[in-house]
KEDOTI-153864 format. One record per residue: residue in one letter; x, z, y of N, C-alpha, C in turn. Coordinates in steps of 0.1 Angstrom, whole numbers, plus 2048, in hexadecimal, padded with zeros to 3 digits. Example, Ala and Ser with C-alpha at 12.3 -4.5 7.8 and 13.67 -1.06 7.14 Angstrom:
 res n.xx n.zz n.yy ca.xx ca.zz ca.yy c.xx c.zz c.yy
   a  884  84E  7C7   87B   84E   7D3  884  84E  7DF
   s  880  847  7EA   889   847   7F5  881  84F  800
// end
This chain:
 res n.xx n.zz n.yy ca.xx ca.zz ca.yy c.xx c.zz c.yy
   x  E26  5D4  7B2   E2B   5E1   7B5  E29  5E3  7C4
   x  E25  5EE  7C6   E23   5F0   7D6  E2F  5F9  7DC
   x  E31  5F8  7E7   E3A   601   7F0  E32  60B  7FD
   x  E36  615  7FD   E2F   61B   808  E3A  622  811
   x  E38  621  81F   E43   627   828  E39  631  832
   x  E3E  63E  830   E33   647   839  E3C  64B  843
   x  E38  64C  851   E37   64C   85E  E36  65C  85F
   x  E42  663  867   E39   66F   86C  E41  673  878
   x  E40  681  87E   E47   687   886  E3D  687  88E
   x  E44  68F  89B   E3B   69A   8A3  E32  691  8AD
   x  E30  697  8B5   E20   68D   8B9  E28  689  8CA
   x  E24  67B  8CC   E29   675   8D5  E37  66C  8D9
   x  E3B  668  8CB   E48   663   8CC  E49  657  8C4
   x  E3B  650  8C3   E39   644   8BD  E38  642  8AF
   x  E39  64A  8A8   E32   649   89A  E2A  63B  899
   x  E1F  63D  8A2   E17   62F   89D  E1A  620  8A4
   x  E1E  620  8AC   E28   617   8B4  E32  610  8A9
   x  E39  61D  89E   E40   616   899  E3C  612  889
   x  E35  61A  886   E28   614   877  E26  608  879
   x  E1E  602  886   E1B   5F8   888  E22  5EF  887
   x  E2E  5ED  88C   E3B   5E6   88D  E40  5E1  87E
   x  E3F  5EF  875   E42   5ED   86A  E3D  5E7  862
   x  E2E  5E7  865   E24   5DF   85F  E25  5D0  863
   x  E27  5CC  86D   E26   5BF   872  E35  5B9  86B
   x  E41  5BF  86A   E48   5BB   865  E4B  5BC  859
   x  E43  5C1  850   E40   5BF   843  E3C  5B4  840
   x  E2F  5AF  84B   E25   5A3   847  E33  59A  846
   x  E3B  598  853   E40   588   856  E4C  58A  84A
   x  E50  597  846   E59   592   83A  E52  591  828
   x  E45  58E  82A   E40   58B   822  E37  595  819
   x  E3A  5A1  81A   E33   5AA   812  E24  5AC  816
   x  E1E  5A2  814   E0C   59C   814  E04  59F  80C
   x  DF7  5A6  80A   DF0   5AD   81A  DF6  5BC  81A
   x  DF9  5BE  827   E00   5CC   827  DF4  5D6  82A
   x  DEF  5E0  825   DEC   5EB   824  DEE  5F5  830
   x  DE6  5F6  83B   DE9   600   849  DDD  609  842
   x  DE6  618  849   DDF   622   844  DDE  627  855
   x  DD5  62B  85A   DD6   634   867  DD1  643  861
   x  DDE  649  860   DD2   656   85B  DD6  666  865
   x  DDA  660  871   DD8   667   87A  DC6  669  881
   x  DC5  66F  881   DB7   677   885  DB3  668  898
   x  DC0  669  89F   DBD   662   8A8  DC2  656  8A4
   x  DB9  64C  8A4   DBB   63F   8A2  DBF  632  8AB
   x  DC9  62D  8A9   DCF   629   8B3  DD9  61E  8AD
   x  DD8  61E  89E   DE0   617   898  DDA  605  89A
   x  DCB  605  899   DC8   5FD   894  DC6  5F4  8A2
   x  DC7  5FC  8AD   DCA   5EF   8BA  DD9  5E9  8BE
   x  DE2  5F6  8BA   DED   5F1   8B7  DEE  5DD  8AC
   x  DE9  5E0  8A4   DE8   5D3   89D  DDE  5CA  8A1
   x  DD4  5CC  8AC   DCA   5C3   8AF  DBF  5C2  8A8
   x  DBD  5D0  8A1   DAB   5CC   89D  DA8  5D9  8A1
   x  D9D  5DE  899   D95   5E3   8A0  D8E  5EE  894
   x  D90  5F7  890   D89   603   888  D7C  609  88D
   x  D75  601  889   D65   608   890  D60  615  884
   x  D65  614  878   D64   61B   86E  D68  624  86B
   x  D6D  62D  86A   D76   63A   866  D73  642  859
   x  D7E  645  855   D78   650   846  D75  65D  84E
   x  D75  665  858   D70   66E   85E  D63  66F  85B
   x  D5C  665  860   D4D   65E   863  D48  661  857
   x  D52  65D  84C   D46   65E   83C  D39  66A  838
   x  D42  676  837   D39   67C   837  D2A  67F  83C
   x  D2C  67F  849   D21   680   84D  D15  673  849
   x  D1B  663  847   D15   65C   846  D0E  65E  83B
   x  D16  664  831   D13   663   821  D04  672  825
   x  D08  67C  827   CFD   684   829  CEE  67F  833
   x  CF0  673  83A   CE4   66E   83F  CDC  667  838
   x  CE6  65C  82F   CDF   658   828  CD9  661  81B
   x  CE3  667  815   CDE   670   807  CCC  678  80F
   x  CCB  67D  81C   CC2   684   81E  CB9  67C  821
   x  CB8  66F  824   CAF   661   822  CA9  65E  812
   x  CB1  666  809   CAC   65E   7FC  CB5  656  7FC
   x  CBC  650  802   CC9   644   800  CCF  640  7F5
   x  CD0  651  7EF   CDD   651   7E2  CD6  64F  7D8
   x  CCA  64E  7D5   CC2   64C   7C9  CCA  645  7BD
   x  CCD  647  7B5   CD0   640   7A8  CE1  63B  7A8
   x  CE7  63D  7B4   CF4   63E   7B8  CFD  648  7B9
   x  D08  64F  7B3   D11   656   7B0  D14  65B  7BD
   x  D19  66A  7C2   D1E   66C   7D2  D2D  666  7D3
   x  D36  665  7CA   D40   662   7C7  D3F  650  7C9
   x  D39  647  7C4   D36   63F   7C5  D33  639  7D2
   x  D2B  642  7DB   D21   640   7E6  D32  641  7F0
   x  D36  64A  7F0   D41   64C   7F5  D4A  640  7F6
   x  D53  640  7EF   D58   631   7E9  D55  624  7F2
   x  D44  620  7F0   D3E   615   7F7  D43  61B  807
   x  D40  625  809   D40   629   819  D4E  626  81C
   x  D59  62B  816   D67   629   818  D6A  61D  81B
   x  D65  614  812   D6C   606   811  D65  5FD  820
   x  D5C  605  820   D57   5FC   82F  D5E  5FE  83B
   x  D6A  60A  83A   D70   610   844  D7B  609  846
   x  D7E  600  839   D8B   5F6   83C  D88  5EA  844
   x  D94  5E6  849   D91   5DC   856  D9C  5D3  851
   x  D97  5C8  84E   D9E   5BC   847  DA0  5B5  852
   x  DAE  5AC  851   DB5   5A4   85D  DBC  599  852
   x  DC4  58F  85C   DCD   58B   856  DD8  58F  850
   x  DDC  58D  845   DE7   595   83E  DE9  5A0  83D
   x  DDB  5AA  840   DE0   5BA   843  DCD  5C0  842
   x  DCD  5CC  83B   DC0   5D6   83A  DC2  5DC  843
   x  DBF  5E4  84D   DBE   5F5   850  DB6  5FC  84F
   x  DB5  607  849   DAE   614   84A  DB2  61E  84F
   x  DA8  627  857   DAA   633   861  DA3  63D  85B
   x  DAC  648  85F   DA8   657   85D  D9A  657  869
   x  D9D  659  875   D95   65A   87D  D92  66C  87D
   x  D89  66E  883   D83   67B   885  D79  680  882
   x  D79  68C  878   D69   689   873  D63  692  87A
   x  D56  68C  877   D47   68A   87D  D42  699  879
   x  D3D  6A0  881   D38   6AB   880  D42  6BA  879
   x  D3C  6C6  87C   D44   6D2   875  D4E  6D3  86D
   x  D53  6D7  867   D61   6D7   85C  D6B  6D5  862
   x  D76  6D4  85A   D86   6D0   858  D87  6C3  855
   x  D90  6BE  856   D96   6B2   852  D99  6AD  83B
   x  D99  6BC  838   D98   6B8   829  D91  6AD  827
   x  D87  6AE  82A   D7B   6A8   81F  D7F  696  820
   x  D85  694  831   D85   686   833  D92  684  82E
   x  D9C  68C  82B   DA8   68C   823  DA7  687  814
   x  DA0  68F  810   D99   68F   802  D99  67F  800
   x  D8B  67C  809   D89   66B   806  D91  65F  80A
   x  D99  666  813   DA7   659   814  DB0  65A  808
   x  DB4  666  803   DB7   662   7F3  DB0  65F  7EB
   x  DA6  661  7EC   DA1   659   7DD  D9E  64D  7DF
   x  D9E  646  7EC   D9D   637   7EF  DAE  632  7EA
   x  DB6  63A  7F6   DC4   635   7EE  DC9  630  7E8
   x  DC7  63A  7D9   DC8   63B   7CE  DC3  631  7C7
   x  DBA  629  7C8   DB0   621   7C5  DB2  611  7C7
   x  DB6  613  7D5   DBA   604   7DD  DCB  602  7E0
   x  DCD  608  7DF   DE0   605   7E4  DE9  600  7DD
   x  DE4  5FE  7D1   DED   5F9   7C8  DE9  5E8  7C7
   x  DE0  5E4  7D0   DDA   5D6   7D3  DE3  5D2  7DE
   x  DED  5DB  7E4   DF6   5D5   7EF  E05  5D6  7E8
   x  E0D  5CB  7EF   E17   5CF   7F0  E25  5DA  7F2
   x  E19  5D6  7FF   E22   5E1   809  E16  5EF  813
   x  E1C  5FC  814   E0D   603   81B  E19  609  822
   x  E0F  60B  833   E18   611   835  E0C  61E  83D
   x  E11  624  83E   E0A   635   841  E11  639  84F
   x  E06  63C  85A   E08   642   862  E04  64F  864
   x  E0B  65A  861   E08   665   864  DFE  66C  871
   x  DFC  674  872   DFA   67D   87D  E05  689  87F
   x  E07  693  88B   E13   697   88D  E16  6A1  885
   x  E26  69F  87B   E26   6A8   872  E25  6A8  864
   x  E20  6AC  85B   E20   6AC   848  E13  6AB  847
   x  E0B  6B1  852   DFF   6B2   84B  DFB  6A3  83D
   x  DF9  696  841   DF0   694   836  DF8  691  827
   x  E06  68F  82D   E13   68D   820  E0D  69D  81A
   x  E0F  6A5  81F   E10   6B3   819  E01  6B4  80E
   x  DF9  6AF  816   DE9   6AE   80E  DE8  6A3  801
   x  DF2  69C  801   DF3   695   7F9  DED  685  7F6
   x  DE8  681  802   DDE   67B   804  DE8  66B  7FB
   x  DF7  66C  7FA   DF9   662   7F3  E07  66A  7EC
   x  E0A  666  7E1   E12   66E   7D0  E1B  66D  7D9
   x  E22  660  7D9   E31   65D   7D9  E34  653  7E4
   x  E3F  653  7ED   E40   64F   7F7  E50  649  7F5
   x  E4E  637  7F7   E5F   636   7F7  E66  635  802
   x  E61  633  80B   E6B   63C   819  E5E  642  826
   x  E66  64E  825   E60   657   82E  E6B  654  83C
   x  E62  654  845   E6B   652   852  E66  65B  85D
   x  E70  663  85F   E69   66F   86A  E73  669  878
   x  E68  667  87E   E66   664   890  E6A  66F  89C
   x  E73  66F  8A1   E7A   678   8AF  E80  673  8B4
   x  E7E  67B  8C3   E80   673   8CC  E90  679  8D1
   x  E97  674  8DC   EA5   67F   8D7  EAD  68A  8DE
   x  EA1  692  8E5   EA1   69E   8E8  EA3  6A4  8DE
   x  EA8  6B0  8DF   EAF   6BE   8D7  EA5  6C2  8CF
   x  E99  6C5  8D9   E8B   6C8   8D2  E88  6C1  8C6
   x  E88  6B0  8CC   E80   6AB   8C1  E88  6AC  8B6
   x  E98  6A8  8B7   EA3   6A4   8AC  E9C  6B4  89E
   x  E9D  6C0  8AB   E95   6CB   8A3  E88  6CC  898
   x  E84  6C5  8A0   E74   6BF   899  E79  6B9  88D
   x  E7C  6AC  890   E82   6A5   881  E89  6AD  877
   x  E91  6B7  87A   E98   6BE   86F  E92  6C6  869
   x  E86  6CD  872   E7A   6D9   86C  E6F  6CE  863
   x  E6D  6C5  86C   E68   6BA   85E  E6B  6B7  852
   x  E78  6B4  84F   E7E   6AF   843  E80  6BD  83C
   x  E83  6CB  83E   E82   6D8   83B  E76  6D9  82C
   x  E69  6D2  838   E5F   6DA   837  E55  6CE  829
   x  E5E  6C2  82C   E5B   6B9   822  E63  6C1  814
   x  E71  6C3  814   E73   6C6   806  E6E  6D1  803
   x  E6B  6DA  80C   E63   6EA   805  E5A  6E3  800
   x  E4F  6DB  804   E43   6D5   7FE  E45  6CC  7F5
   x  E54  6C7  7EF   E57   6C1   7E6  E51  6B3  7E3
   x  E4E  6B0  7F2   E49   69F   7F4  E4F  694  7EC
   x  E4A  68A  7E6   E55   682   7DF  E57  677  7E6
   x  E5F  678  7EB   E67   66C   7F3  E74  664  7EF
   x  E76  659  7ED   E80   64E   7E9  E8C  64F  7F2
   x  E86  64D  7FD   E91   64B   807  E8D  650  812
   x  E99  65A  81D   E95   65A   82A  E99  652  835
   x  E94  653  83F   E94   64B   84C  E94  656  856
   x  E9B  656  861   E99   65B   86E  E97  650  87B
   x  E8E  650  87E   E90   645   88F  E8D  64F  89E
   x  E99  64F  8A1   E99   653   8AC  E93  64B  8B6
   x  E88  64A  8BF   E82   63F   8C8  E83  646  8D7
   x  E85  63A  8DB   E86   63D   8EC  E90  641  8F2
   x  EA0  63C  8E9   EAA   63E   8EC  EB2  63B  8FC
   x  EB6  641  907   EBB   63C   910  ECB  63A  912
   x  ECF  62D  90D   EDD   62E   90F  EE5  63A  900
   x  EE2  636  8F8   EE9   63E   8E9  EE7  64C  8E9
   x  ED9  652  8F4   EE4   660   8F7  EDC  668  8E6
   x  EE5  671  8EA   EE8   67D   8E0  EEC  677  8D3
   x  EF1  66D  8D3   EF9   666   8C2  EFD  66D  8BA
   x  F04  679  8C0   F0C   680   8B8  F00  689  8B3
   x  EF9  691  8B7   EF2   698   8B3  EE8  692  8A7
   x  EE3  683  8A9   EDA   680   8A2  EE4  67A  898
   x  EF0  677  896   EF8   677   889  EF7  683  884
   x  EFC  690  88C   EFC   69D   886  EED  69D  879
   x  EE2  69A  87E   ED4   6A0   87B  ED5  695  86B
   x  EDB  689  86F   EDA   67F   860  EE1  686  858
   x  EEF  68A  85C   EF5   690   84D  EF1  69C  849
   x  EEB  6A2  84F   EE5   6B2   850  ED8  6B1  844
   x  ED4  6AB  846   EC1   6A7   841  EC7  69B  836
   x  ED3  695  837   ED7   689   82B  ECB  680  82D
   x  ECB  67A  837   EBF   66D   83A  EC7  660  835
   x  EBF  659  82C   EC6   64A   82B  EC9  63F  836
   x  EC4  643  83D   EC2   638   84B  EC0  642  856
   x  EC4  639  861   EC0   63E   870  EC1  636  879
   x  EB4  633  87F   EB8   62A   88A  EB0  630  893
   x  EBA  62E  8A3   EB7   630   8AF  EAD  623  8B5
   x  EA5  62A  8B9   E9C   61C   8C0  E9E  61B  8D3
   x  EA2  613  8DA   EA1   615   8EA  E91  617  8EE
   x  E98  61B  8F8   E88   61D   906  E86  60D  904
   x  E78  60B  906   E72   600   908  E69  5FC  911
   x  E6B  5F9  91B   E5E   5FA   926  E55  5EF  91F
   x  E5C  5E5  918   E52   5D8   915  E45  5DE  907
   x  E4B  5EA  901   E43   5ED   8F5  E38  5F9  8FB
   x  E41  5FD  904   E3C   60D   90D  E2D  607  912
   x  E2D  5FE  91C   E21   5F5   920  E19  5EF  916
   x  E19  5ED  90F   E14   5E3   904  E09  5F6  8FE
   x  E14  5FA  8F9   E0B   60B   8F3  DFF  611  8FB
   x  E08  60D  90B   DFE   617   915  DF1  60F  91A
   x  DF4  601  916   DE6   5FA   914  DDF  5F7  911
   x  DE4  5FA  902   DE0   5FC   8F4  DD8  5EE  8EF
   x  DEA  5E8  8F2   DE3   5D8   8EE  DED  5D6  8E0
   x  DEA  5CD  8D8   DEE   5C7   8C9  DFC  5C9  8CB
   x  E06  5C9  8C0   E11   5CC   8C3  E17  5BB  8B9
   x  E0F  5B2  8BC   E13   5A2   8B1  E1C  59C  8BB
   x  E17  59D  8CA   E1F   593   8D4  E2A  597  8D7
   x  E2F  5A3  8D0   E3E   5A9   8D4  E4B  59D  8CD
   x  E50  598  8D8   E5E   58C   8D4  E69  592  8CC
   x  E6E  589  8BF   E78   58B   8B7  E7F  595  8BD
   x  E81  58F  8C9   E8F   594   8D2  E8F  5A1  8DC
   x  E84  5A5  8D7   E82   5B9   8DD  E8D  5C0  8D3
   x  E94  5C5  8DB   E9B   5CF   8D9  E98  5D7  8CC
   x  E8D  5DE  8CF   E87   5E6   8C3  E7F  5E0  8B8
   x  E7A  5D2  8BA   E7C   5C9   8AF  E86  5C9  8A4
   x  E90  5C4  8AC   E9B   5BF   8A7  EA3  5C7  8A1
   x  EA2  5D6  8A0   EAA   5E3   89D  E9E  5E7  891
   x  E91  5E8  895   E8A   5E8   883  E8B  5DB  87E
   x  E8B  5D0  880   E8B   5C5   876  E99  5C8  86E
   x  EA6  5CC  875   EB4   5CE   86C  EAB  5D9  863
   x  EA6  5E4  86B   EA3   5EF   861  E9E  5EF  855
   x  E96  5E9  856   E8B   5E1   84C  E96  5DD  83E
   x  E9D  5CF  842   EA4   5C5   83E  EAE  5D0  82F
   x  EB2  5DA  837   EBC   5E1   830  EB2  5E9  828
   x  EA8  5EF  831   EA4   5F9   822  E9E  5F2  817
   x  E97  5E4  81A   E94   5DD   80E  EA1  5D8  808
   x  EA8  5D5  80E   EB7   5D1   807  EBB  5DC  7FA
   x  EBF  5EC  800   EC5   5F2   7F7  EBA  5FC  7EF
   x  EAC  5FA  7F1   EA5   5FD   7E9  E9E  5F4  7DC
   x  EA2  5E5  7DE   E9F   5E1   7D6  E94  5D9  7D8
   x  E8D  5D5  7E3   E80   5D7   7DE  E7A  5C5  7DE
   x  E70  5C3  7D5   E73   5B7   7CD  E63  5B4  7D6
   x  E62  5A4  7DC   E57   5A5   7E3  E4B  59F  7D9
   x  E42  59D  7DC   E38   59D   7CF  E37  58F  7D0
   x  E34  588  7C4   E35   57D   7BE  E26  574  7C0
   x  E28  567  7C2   E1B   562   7CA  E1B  55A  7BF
   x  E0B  556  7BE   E01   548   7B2  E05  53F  7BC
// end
């Protein structure tokens, strides 16, 4: 059985900072190979973890139309041809896949590379454990549907008035769209000194979030982001470690969730 935790909230307040995190501590509590989805348009997830996405589903199309106009697709299904292109986009590591949205290549909208990250998805995710989905800022690709059912959605703010705002117009805009989500999460990041507690308690009972955790300022994670190095050498004993690892601990606690069984 797989689990998926999708990542969202407004743009610059660590969304992928903290995907990453979640994904690395998936790996060490055992939910192997974990499933990274970068399906923010700007790709950034995959240095966070220390590899390297040279591939994107952006890219497909246009590749698939170079080749088809070569004669390429001869006796090969586009659907098919597709598919093969996708799966080359994945970047295999130790105990963990990633795949990127990326940006696609030439004229259009983002649909079409939407399109083929769900039907890869759909296809491969139930080969993991655990997936975890980083959004881009906002509902977009939850709202697109790009995956059914989500067991914890976690929306990201920072804890200005503004952002606390943002999260509430978020979670709004998730149940109009009637997202199916198991469990919520709020993480407040880049907390200085507890401020605004009261308000971000206000925002949990308001929105009925299952969890909330405050994350502190971090200069040690803040540098690591801005030089957009791996996020593996971060010590047990980071602050913001140690506050998602409890987070983690509990929501697989009171959701149940059973880790998958080894030959």
């Amino acid at each position: 059985m797989s689990y998926l935790i999708g990542v969202t909230g407004k743009g610059g307040v660590g969304k992928t900072t903290i995907a990453a995190l979640l994904t690395i501590l998936s790996i060490r509590k055992g939910w192997r190979p974990v499933l990274a989805v970068d399906a923010d348009p700007n790709t950034c997830m995959d240095a966070a973890l220390g590899v390297v996405a040279k591939k994107t589903i952006g890219g497909i199309r246009e590749q698939a139309r170079e080749i088809a106009g070569k004669g390429g697709m001869i006796g090969i299904a586009k659907q098919e041809m597709l598919t093969l292109k996708a799966n080359e986009c994945l970047v295999e590591a130790n105990d963990f896949d990633l795949i990127a949205m990326g940006r696609p290549e030439g004229p259009g909208c983002y649909c079409y590379a939407n399109s083929v990250l769900k039907s890869v998805l759909s296809k491969i995710s139930s080969q993991y454990p655990m997936v975890v989905l980083d959004n881009e800022a906002g509902l977009e690709n939850l709202s697109r549907r790009i995956v059914r059912q989500v067991d914890l959605l976690i929306l990201v703010s920072d804890a200005s008035k503004r952002g606390l705002e943002t999260a509430r117009r978020l979670h709004t805009l998730a149940r109009e769209m009637d997202l199916g989500f198991k469990q919520l999460g709020i993480i407040i990041n880049r907390i200085r000194n507890d401020e605004r507690t009261s308000a971000v308690l206000q925002l949990k009972a308001e929105i009925g979030a299952d969890y909330i955790v405050q994350l502190p300022e971090n200069p040690e994670i803040t540098e690591m982001s801005e030089d957009g190095k791996s996020l593996w050498s971060i010590p047990s004993t980071n602050a913001v470690y140690e506050r998602l690892n409890a987070f983690f601990d509990l929501w697989s606690a009171q959701a149940c969730l059973r880790l998958p069984r080894r030959s």
